[in-house]
VMD Tcl script that draws the C-alpha trace (Angstrom):
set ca {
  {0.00 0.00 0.00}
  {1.27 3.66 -0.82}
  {2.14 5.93 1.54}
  {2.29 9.61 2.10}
  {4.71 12.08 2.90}
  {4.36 15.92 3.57}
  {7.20 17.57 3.06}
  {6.97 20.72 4.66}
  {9.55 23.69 4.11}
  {9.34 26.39 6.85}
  {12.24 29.12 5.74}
  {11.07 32.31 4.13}
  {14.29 32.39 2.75}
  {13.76 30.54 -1.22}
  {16.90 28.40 -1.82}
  {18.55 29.02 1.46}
  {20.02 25.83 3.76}
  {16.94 24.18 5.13}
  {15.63 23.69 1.40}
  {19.18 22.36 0.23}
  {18.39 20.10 3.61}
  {15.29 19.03 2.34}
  {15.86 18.57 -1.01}
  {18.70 16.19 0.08}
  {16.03 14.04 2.40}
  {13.63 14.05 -0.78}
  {16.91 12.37 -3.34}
  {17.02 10.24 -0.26}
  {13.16 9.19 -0.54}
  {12.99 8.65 -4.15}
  {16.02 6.84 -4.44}
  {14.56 4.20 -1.73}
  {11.09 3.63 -3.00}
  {8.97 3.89 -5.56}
  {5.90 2.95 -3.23}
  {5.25 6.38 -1.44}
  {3.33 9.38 -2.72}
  {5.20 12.93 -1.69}
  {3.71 16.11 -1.18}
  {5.63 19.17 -1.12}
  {4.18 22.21 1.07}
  {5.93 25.51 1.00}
  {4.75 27.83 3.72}
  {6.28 31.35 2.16}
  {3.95 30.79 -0.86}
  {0.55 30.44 1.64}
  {-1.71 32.55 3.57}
  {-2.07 31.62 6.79}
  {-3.76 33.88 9.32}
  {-2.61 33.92 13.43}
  {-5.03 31.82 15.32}
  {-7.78 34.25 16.85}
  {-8.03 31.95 19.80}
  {-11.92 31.98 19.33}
  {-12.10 28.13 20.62}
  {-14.63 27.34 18.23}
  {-12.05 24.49 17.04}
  {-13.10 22.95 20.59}
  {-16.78 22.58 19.33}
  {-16.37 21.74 15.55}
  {-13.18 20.55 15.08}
  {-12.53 22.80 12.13}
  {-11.13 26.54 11.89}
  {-13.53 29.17 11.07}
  {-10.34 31.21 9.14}
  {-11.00 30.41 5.85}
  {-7.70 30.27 4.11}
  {-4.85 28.00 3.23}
  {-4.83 26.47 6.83}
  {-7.95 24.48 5.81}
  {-6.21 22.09 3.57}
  {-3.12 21.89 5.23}
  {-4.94 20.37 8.56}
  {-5.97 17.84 6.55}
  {-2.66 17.12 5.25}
  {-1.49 16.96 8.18}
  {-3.96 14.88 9.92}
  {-3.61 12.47 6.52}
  {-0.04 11.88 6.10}
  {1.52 8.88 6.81}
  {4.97 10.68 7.40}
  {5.74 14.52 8.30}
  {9.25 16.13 7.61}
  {9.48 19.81 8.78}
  {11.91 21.97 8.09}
  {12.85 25.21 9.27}
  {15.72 27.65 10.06}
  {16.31 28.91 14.05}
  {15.11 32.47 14.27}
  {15.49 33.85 18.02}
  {16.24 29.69 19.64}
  {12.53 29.21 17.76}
  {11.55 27.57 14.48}
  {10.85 30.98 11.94}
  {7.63 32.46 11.91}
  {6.27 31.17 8.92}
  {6.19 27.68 10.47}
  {5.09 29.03 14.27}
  {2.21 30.78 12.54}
  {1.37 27.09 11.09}
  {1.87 25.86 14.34}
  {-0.12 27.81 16.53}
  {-3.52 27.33 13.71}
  {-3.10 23.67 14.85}
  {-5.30 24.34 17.94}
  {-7.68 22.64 15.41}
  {-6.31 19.48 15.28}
  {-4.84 19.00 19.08}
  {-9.23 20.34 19.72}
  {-9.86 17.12 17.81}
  {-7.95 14.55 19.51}
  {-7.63 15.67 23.26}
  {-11.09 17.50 23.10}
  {-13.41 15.81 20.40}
  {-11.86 12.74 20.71}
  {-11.47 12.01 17.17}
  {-8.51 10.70 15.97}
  {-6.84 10.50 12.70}
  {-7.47 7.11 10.04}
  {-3.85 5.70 10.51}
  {-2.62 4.23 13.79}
  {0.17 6.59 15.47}
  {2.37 3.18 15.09}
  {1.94 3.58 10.87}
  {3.03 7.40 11.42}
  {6.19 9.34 11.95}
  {7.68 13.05 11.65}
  {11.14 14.30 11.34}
  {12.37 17.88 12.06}
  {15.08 19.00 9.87}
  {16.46 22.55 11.02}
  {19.52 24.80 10.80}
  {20.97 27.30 13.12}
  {23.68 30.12 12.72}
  {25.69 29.72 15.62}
  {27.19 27.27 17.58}
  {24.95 27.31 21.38}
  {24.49 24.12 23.43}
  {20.97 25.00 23.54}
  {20.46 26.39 20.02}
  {17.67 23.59 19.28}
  {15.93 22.33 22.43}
  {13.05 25.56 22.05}
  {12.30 24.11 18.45}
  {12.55 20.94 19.37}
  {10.15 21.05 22.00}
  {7.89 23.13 19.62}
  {8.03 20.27 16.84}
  {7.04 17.70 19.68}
  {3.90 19.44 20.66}
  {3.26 19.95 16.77}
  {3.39 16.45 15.55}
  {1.48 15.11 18.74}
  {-1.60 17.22 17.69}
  {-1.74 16.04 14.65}
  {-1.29 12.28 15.61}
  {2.32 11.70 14.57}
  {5.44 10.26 16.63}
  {8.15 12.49 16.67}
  {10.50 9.71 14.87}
  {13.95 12.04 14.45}
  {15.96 15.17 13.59}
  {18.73 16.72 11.79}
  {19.88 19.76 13.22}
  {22.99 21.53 11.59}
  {24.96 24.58 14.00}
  {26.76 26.92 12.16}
  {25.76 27.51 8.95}
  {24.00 31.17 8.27}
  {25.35 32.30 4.08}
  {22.91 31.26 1.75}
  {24.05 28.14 0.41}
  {27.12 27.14 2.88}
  {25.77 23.83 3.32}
  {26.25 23.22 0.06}
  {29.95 22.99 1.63}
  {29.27 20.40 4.07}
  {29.16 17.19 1.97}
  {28.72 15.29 5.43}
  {25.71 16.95 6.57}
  {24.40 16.45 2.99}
  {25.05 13.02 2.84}
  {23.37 13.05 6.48}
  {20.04 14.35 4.69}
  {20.24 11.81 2.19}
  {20.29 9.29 4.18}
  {17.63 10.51 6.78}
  {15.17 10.15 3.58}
  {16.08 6.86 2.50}
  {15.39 5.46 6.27}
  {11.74 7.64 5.98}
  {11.76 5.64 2.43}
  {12.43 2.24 4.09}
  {9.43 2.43 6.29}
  {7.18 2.19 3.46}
}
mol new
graphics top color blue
foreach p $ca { graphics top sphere $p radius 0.5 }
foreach p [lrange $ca 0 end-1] q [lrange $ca 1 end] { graphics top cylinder $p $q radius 0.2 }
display resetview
């Protein structure tokens, strides 16, 4: 049976390092298998409003913003595999992808509140968070990290792995850093493998 991945690229920054990343983890994929189905999402080209904090997602189970946050939920609450991406802004994951983030309300309403839960058994499921940070700090991804956690539990998903990168910031220096490439590539031929 086919299976699903959302690829999900959080950087506002077109052709920086987390897309290299994640272009890396998709060669990875599509070398593996020819049995899964991939999606890619790219947050800088959607509209996606703050949550309002209404709580009407704790009645209905669905947003009342109507814009590209509707399908995306049910991405997310679909897929079979997640892999986010995103650069470290401020110890955080960028603002494109905390906006997504927070709009989730909706689906963490549906399983804690509603009860509902998605089609696929958590078991079947898995996300990755692929991220990479300018400097060098001990601490530089636990925030995002912990952010990603609460993320992927909403919408049903194990958090499965990482690849976090310090010390990259030019556009394009990973390019430079056949190791960490080679790391990417290999992160998406595991996802692959679980097909």
């Amino acid at each position: 049976m086919e299976k699903h991945i959302l690829i999900i690229y959080g950087s506002p920054r077109e052709g920086g390092n987390t897309d290299i990343l994640l272009a890396e983890v998709l060669k990875g994929v599509r070398r593996e298998s020819k049995n899964i189905s991939i999606e890619e999402v790219y947050l800088r080209k959607l509209s996606i409003s703050h949550c309002q904090e209404c709580r009407v997602c704790e009645r209905k189970g669905k947003c009342v913003i109507n814009d590209d946050m509707q399908s995306l939920h049910e991405k997310l609450w679909q897929a079979d595999y997640i892999v986010l991406a995103s650069p470290i802004f401020f110890y955080s994951v960028s603002s494109l992808v905390k906006c997504m983030i927070d709009r989730c309300q909706t689906l963490w309403a549906r399983r804690y509140i509603l009860k509902r839960h998605p089609d696929k058994q958590e078991e079947e499921r898995g996300g990755w968070f692929v991220s990479v940070g300018a400097t060098r700090g001990r601490n530089l991804f636990e925030g995002a990290i912990l952010t990603v956690k609460y993320f992927f539990d909403a919408a049903g998903v194990p958090y499965r792995g990482d690849l976090l990168v310090r010390g990259v910031d030019e556009k394009g220096e990973i390019q430079k850093q056949k190791e960490i490439l080679s790391s990417a590539y290999n992160l998406g031929r595991k996802i692959a493998a679980l097909s």
